[in-house]
C-alpha positions in Angstrom: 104.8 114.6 126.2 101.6 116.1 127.2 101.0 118.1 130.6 97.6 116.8 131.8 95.8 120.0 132.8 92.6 120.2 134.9 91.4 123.7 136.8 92.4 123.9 140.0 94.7 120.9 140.4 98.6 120.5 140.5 100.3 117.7 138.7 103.2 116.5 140.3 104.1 114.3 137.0 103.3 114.6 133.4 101.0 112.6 131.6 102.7 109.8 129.2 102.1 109.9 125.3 101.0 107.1 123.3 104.4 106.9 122.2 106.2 107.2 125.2 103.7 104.2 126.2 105.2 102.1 123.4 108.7 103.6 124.0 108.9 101.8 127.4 107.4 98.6 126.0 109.9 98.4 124.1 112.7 99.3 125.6 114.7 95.8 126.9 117.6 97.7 128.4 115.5 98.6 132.1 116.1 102.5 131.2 114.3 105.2 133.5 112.0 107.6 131.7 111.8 110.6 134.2 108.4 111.9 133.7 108.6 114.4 136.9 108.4 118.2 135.5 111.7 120.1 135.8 112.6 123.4 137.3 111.3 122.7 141.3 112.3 121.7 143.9 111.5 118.8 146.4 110.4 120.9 148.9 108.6 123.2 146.5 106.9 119.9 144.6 105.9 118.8 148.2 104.5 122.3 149.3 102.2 122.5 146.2 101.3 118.8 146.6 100.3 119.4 150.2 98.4 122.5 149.1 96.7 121.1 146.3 95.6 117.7 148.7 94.3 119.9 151.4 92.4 122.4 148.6 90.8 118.9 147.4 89.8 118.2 151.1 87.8 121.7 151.5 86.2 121.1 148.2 85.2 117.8 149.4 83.8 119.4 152.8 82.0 122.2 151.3 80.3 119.8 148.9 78.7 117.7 151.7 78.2 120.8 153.8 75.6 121.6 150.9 74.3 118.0 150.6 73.8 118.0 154.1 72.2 121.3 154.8 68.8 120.5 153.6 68.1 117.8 156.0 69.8 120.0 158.9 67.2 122.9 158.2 64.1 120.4 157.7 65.3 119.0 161.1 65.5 121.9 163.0 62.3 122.9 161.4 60.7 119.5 162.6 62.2 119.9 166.2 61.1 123.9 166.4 64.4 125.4 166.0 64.9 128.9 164.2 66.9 128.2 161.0 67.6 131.9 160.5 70.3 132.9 158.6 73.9 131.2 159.0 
């Protein structure tokens, strides 16, 4: 199967193959395919989870910090604040 891989993020599962699309299609007998990557933990999958969802929150953040700082300085500007360095 291929690992779906994308800088900076943490897959908890690995991403199904055309064939192991079909596979389950086909397959009458109710089987589980177990797509969770071996070799962790629960606790550890959990802690990178947690990590990964709270590194996606800053990035989120910092993003409209930025889209938001432009209209912050022109309003202090408009209003006589100093916007001097942060």
């Amino acid at each position: 199967m291929m690992m779906t891989t994308m800088p900076g993020r943490t897959f908890r599962f690995r991403r199904p193959s055309f064939l192991g699309g079909m596979a389950r299609v086909l397959d009458l007998t109710g089987g589980d395919f177990c797509l969770e990557r071996p070799g962790r933990t629960a606790a550890e999958r959990d802690a990178l989870a947690l990590a990964n969802d709270w590194a996606r929150v800053g990035g989120d953040l910092r993003q409209a910090f930025q889209r938001v700082a432009p209209d912050v300085d022109r309003a202090r500007r408009a209003h006589g604040h100093d916007t001097g360095a942060r």
